[in-house]
N, C-alpha and C positions, 0 to 999 in steps of 0.2 A: 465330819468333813466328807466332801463327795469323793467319787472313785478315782473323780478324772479331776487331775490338778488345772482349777482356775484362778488365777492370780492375778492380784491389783497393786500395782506399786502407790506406797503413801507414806507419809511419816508415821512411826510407832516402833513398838519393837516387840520382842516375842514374848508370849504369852497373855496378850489383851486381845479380846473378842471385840469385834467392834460393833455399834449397834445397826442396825438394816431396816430398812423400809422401803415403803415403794406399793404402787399396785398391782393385783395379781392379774396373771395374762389376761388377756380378753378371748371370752369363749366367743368359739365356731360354731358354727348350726352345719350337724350333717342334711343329707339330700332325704332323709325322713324328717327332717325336721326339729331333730334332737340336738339339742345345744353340747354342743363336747367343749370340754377345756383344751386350747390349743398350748403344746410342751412351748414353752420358752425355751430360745436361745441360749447358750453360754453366754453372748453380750446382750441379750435382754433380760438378765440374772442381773448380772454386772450393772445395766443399767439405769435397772429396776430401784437398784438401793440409793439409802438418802445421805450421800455421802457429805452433805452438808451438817448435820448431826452425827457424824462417826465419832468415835471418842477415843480418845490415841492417850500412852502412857506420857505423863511428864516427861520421863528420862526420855522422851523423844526430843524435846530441846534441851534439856541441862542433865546431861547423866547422873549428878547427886540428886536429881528431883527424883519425890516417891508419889504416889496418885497417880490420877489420872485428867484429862483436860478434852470436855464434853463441849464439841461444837456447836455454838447459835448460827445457825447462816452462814455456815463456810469460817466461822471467825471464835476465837477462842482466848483467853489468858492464863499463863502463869506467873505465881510468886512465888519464887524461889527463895531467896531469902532478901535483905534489906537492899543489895544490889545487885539483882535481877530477878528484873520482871521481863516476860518475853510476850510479847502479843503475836499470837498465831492467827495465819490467814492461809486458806485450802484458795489452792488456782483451780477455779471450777468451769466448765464440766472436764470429769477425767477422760483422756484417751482411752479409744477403747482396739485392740485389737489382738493380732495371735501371737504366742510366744509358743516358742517350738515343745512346750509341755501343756500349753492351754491358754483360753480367752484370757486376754489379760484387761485389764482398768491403770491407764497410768494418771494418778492423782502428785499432785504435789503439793506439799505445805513450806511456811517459811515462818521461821521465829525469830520475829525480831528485839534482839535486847535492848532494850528501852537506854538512850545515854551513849548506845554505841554508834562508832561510824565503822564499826568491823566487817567484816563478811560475814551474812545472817546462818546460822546452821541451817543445810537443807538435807535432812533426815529422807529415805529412800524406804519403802519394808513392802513384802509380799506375801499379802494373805489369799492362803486359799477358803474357794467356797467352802461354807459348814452348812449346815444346815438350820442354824438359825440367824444366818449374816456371813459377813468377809471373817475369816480366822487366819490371823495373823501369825507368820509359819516364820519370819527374818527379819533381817536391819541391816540398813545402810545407811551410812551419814553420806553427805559427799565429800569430806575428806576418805574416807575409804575408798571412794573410785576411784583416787591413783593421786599421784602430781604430776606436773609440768617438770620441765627441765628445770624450772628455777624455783622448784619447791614449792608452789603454790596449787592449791583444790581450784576445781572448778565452780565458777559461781555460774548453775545452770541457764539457760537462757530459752531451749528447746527439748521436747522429750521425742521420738519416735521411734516406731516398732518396724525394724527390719532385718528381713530374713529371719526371724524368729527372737530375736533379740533386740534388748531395748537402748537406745544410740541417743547418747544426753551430747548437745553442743552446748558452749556458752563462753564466757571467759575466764581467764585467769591474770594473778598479778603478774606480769614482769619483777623483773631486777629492777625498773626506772621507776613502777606506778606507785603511786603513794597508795595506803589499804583503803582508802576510798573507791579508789578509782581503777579498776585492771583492765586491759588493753589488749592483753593478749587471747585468741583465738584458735580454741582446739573443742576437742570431741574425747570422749571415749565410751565404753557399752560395758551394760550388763546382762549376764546371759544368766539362765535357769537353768541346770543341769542334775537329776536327779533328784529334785527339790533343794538342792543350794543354789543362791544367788555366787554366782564368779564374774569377777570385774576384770579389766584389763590389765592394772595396778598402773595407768600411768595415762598423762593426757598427752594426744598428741595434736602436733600442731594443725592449722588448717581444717576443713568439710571432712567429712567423714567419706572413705569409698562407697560406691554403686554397690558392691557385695562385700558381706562380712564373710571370716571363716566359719566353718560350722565349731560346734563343742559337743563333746562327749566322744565316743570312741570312734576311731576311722582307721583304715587299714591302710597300709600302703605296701603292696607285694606279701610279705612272711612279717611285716615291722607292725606292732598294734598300738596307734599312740591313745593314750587315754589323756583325753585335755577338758576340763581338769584332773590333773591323775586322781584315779580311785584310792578315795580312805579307808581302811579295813579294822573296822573298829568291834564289829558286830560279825557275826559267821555268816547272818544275812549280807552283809556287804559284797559279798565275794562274787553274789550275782553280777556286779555292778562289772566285774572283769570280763567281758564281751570278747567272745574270741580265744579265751585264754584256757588252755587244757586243765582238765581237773588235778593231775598231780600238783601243774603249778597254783593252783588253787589250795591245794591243803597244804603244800609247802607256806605257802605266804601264812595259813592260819596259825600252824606251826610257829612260828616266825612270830605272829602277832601275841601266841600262848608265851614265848621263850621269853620277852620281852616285858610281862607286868611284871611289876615289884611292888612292895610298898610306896605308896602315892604317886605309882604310876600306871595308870589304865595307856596300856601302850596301842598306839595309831601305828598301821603300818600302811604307808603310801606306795601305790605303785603307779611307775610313769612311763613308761613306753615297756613292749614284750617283741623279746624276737621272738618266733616259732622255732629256730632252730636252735633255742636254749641258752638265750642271753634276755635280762630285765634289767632295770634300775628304776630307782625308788626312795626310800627312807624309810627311819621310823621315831618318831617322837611319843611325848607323854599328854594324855590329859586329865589333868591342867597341865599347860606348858613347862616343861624344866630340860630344855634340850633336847636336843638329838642328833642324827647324823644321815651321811647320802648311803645308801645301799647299790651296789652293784652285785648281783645273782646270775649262776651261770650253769646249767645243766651237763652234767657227765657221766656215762654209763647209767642213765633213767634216771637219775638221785641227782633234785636239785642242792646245791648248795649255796651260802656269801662269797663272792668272788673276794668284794673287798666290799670295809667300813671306813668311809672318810669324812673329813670338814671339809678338806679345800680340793683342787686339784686333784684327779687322781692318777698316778704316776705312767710313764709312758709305757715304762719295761712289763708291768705286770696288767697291763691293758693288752700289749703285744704278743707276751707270752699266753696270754688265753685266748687269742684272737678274735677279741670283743670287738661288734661292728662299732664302727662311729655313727649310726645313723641312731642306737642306743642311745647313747649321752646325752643325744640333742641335738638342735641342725646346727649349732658352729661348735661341736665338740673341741677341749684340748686336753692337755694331759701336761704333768710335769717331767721335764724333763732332767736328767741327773744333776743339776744345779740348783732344781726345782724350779724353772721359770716355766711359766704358761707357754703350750706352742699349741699351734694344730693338730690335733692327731689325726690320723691317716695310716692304718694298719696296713 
């Protein structure tokens, strides 16, 4: 893989190389008259390859499929078992332009199950350059980019790159449409941060704004939001905490040390950092088997857990540490002695 992340969105998923072709640059003649090979572009990399011939795993249309599914011409089949067969079609040429970690290719495929009148799965994945083709680093289905208020994925319609991030329109079912036919009309994006794909987890309605948020870490005054919060799964992770002083760095590792057990390799997330000695966060297992919210709060040098919760976290012991509300989140609450949800506002 090269040094600098260049990524193609496509159907696949992790661990499939995909196959490349394409012609190599066209050499220049210097001013002696010597032919020099002119460097290619990151989108003349990208557009170099024969993404008509890529070869994407099965489990990109039927997650029980095992193989893989080598394109003729942009067009491809699987048999899955006695019913389903899915006949794959690549929308060509792919989009080519910049995502805020590199040149991207936005390619899309569609499988359609043979007999259905369903919404066809349209699989999402980004590989970066290797050095001998596209290397396929994610996956995303488009049920994974979110739902609609009324619980329906988007059946894509447009892909485009802005602000660094990549903004899918198209439709969705209503409560009214029958699964043939969706009616409704929204947008949502996915961004690249740190080499993970993050989605917005939900379609909203109507065009998409003129400018997206940025992702990855922003400051605002002493507050450091990390969007998407940093995973700390690796001691290398801890880079990923931008901004964040080094005690609160070995604390969090500490923290992610205190937490394995038996079959559980513990993730420890952090989601916003005050400088003046207040975080929140979580931490879970992987593989998944629970977990819970973390709120951390520094005193006399020695950070500690303020509190471990599921739901709510209570007003009195929010109050008595005088944890900001810009922590929590931008519409923070807290329970109150009855335990109902309010505002909080220290």
């Amino acid at each position: 893989m090269s040094s600098a992340l260049l990524v193609a969105v496509a159907i696949a998923v992790t661990g499939c190389t995909a196959s490349a072709a394409g012609p190599p640059p066209s050499p220049s003649v210097s001013a002696s008259g010597d032919a020099d090979v002119a460097p290619a572009s990151d989108a003349d990399t990208l557009a170099a390859y024969d993404w008509r011939a890529i070869t994407v795993p099965a489990s990109s249309c039927d997650p029980d499929a095992t193989g893989d599914i080598t394109l003729v011409d942009g067009k491809g089949e699987l048999v899955g078992d006695e019913f389903h067969t899915y006949s794959v079609v690549a929308q060509l040429p792919p989009d080519i332009g910049e995502l805020a970690e590199g040149t991207a290719a936005v390619l899309r495929l569609t499988c359609f199950l043979e007999g259905a009148n369903a919404l066809p799965p349209l699989p999402f994945a980004i590989f970066a350059v290797g050095d001998d083709g596209p290397e396929l680093i994610g996956l995303l289905h488009n049920t994974d980019l979110g739902v609609s208020a009324s619980g329906s994925a988007l059946v894509v319609d447009a892909l485009e790159i802005v602000d660094g991030q990549i903004v899918v329109t198209g439709a969705y079912l209503t409560d009214q449409d029958a699964h043939c036919c969706p009616s409704g009309v929204g947008w949502t994006w996915i961004a690249v941060v740190h080499g993970r794909m993050v989605t917005q987890g939900y379609i909203a309605d109507g065009a998409p704004p003129a400018e997206l948020p940025a992702r990855g870490a922003r400051a605002e005054g002493d507050l450091i939001i990390y969007d998407p919060p940093v995973e700390v799964q690796e001691q290398s992770d801890l880079e990923l905490l931008e901004g964040a002083p080094q005690d609160f760095k070995d604390f969090i590792w500490t923290q992610k040390q205190q937490n394995d057990g038996p079959g559980c390799d513990s993730v420890i997330t952090v989601s916003r950092l005050h400088l003046a000695g207040f975080a929140s966060g979580g931490v879970g297992c992987d593989p998944p088997m629970g977990g819970a919210a973390l709120l951390w709060i520094e005193r006399d040098g020695a950070w500690s857990v303020l509190l471990t919760h599921q739901d709510t976290p209570p007003c009195d012991v929010l109050t008595a540490a005088q944890f900001p509300a810009s922590v929590l989140g931008d519409a923070p609450e807290c329970a109150d002695a009855q335990w109902q949800p309010v505002p909080y506002a220290p």
